[in-house]
PASEBA-1860 file (N, C-alpha, C; in nm, 3 decimals):
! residues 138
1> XXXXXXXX> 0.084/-0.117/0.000/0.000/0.000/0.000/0.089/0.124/0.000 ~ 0.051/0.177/-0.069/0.175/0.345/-0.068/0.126/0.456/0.041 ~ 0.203/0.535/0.078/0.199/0.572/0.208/0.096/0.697/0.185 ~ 0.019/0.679/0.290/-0.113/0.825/0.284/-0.033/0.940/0.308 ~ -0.052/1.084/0.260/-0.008/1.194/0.257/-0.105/1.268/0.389 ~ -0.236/1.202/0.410/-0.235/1.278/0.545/-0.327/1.174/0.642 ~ -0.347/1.225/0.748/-0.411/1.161/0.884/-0.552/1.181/0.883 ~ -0.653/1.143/0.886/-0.769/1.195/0.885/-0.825/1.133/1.053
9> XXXXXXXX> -0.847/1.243/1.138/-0.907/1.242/1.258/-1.060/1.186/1.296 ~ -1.051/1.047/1.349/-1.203/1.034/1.395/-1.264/1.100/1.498 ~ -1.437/1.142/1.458/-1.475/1.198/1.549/-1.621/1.106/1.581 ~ -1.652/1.153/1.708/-1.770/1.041/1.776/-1.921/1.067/1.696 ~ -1.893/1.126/1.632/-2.025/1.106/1.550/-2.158/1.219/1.558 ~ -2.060/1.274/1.650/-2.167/1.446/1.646/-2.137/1.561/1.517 ~ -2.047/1.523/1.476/-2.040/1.645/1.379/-2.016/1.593/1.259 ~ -2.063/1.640/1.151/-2.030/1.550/1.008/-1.929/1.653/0.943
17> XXXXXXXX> -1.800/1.590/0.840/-1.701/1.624/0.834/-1.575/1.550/0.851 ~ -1.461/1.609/0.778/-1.305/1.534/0.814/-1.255/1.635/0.873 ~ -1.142/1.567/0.975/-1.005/1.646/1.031/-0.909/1.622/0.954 ~ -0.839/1.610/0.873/-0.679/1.583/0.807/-0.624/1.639/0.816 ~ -0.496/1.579/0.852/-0.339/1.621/0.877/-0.226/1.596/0.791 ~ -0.208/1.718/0.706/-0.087/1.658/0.644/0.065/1.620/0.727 ~ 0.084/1.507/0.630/0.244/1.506/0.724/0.336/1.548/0.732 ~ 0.303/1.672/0.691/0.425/1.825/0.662/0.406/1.857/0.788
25> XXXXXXXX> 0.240/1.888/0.821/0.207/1.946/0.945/0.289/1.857/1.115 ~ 0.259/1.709/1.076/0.338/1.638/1.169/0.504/1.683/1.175 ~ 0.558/1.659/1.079/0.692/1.684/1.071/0.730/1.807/1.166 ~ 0.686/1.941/1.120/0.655/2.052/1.192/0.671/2.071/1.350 ~ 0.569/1.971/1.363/0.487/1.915/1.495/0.621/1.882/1.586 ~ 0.698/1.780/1.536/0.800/1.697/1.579/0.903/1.744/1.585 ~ 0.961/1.838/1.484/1.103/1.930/1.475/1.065/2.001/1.565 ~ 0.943/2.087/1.566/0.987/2.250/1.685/1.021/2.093/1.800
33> XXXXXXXX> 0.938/2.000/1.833/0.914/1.966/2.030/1.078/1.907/2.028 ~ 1.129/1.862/1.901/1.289/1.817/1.935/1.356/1.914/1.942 ~ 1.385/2.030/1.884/1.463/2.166/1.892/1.428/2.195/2.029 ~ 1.345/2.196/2.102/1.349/2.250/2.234/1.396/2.117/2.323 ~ 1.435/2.041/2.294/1.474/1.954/2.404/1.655/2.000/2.435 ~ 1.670/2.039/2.569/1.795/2.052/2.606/1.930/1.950/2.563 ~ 2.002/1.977/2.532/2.125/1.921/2.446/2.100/1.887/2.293 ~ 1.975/1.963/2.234/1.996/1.905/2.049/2.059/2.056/2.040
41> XXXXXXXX> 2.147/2.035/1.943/2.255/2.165/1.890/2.138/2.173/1.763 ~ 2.103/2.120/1.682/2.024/2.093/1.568/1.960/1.995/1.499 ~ 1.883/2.013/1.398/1.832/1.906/1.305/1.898/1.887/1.206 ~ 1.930/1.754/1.127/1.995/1.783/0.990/1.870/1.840/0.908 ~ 1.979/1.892/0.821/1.896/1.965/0.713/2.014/1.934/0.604 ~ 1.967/2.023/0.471/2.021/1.997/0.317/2.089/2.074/0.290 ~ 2.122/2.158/0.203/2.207/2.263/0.145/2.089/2.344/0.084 ~ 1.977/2.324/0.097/1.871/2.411/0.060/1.767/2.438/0.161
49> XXXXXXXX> 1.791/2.413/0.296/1.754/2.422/0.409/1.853/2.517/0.494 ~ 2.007/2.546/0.472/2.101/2.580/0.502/2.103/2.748/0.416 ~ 2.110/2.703/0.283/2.036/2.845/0.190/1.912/2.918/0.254 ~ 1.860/2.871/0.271/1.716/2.962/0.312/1.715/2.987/0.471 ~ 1.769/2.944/0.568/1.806/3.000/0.658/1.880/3.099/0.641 ~ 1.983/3.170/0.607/2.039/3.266/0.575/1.927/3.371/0.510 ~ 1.853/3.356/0.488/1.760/3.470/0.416/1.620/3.465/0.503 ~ 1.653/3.389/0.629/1.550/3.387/0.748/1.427/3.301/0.736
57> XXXXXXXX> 1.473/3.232/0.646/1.303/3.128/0.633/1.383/3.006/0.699 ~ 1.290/2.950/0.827/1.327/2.834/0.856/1.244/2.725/0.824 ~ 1.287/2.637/0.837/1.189/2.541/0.804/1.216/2.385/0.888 ~ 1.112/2.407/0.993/1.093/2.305/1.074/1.065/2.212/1.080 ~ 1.020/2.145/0.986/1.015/2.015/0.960/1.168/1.950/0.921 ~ 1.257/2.006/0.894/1.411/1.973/0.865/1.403/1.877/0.994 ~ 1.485/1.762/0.893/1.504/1.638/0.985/1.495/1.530/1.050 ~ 1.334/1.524/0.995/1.208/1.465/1.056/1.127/1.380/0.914
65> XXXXXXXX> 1.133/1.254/0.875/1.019/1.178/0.825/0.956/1.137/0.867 ~ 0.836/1.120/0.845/0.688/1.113/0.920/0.653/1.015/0.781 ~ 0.601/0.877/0.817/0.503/0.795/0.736/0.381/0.755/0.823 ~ 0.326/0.765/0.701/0.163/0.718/0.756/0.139/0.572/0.638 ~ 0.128/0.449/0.747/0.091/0.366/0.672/0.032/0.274/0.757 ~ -0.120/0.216/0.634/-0.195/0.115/0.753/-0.262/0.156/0.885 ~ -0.283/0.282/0.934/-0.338/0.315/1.061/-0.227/0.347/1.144 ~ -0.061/0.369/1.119/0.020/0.343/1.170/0.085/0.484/1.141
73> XXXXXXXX> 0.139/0.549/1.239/0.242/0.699/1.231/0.333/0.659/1.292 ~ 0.468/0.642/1.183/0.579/0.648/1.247/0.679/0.780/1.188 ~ 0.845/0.773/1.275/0.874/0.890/1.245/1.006/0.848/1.294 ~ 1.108/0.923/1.212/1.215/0.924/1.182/1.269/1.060/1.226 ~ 1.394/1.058/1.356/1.416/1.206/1.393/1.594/1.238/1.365 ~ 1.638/1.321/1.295/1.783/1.306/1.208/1.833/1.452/1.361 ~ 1.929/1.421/1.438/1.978/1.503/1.505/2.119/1.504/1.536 ~ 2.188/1.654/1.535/2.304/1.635/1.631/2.289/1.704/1.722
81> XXXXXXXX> 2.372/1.625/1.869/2.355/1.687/1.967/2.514/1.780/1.989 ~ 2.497/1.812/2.130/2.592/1.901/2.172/2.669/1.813/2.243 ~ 2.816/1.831/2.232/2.913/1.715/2.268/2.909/1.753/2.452 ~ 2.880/1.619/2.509/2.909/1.640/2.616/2.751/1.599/2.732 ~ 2.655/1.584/2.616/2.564/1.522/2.690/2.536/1.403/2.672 ~ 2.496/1.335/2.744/2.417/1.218/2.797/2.350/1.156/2.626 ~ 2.429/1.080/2.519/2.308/1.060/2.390/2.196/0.980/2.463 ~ 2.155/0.879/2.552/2.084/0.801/2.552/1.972/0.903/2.655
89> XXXXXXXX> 2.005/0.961/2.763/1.920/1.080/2.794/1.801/1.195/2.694 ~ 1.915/1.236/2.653/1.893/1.296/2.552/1.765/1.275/2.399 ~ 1.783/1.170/2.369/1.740/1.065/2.287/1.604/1.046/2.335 ~ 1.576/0.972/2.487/1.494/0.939/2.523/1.404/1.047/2.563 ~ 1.457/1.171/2.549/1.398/1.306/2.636/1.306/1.320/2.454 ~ 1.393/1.335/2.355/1.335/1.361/2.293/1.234/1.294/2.242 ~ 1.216/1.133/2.235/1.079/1.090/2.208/0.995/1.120/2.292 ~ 1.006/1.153/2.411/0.927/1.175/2.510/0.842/1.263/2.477
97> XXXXXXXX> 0.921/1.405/2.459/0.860/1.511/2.431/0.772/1.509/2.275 ~ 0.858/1.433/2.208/0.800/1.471/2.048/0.626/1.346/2.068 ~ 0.615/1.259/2.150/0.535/1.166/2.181/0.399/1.255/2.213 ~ 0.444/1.361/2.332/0.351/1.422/2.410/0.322/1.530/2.331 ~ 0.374/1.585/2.276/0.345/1.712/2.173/0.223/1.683/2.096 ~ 0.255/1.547/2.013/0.196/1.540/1.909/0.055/1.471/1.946 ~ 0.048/1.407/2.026/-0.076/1.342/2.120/-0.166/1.491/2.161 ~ -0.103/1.606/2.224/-0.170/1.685/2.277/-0.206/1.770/2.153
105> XXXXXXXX> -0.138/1.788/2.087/-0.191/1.881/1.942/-0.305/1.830/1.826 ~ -0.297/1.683/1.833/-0.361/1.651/1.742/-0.414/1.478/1.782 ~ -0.387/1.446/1.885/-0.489/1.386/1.899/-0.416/1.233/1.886 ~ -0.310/1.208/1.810/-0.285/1.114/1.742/-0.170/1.044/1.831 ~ -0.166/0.911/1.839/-0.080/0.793/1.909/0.026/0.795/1.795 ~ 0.149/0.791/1.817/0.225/0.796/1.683/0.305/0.628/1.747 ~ 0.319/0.529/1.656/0.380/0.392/1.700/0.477/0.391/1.698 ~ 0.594/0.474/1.639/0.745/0.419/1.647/0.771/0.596/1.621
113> XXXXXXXX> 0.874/0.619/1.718/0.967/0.732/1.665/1.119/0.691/1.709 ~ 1.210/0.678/1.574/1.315/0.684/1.586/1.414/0.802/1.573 ~ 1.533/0.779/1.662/1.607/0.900/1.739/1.730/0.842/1.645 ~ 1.809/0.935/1.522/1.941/0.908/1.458/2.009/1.035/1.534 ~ 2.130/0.974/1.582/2.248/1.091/1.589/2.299/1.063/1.523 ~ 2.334/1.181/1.438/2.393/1.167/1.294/2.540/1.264/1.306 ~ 2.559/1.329/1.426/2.698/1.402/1.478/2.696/1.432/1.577 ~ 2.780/1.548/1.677/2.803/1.608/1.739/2.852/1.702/1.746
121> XXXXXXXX> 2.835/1.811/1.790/2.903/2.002/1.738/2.930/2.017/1.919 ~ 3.068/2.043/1.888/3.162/2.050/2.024/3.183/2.235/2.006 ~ 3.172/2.332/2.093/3.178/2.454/2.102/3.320/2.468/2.129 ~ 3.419/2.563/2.092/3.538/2.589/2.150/3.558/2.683/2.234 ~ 3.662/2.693/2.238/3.669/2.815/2.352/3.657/2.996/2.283 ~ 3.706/2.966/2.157/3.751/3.118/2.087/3.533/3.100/2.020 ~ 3.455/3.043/2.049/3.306/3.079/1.966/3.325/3.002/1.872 ~ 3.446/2.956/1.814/3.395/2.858/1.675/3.291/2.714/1.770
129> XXXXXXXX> 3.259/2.651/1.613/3.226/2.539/1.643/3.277/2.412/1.570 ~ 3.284/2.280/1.623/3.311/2.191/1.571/3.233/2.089/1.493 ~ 3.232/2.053/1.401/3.125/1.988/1.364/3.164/1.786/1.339 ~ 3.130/1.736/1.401/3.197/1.564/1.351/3.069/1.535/1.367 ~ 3.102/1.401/1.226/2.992/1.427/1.175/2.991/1.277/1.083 ~ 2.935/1.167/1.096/2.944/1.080/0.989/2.826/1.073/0.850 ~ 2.729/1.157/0.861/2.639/1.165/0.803/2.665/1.192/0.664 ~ 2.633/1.153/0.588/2.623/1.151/0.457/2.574/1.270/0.325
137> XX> 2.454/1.323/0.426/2.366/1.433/0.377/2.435/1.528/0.368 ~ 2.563/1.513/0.464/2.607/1.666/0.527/2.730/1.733/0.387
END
């Protein structure tokens, strides 16, 4: 079956009508609640995600695949953290949060979210930053 492009919300039968969710909107959903979890330095993003930040458009869904298949939301979370914390803390903080976000916004049980660290960005002492990094995208 090829993967649905959005979520459609059941309701108890008082109101006639759909809820749908695209999974742009999830993605969204899932990048801001991981960006606020203490120790992510960032999301991966592209070289056209990297471009358009510089001209102030962000775009929050960077990082994040979201499939919908079969009754089933899962989700894929691409991060580096900040060298020096806890990854398995960290990790777990963030499904936590991206779990509860998306339950309280929209309603929806999501079945699998996976946590990739894909680097680590070590701060120096002079303000640069370090970037290591095995990721591929990068």
């Amino acid at each position: 079956m090829a993967d649905q492009k959005y979520v459609t919300l059941q309701d108890d039968g008082k109101v006639n009508g759909n809820v749908e969710i695209s999974h742009q909107v999830i993605e969204i959903l899932l990048g801001i609640a991981t960006n606020q979890v203490e120790g992510v330095y960032e999301m991966r993003g592209t070289i056209s995600n990297r471009i358009n930040s510089l001209f102030g458009r962000m775009n929050h869904g960077k990082g994040v695949d979201v499939v919908f298949q079969d009754g089933n939301v899962t989700a894929d979370v691409f991060v580096y953290l900040e060298y020096g914390v806890s990854i398995p803390k960290v990790s777990f903080e963030i499904q936590r949060s991206a779990i509860e976000q998306l339950k309280f916004m929209t309603d929806i049980d999501i079945s699998q979210i996976n946590v990739h660290v894909v680097g680590l960005i070590a701060k120096k002492s002079n303000g640069d930053v370090e970037r290591v990094t095995t990721d591929k995208k990068e």
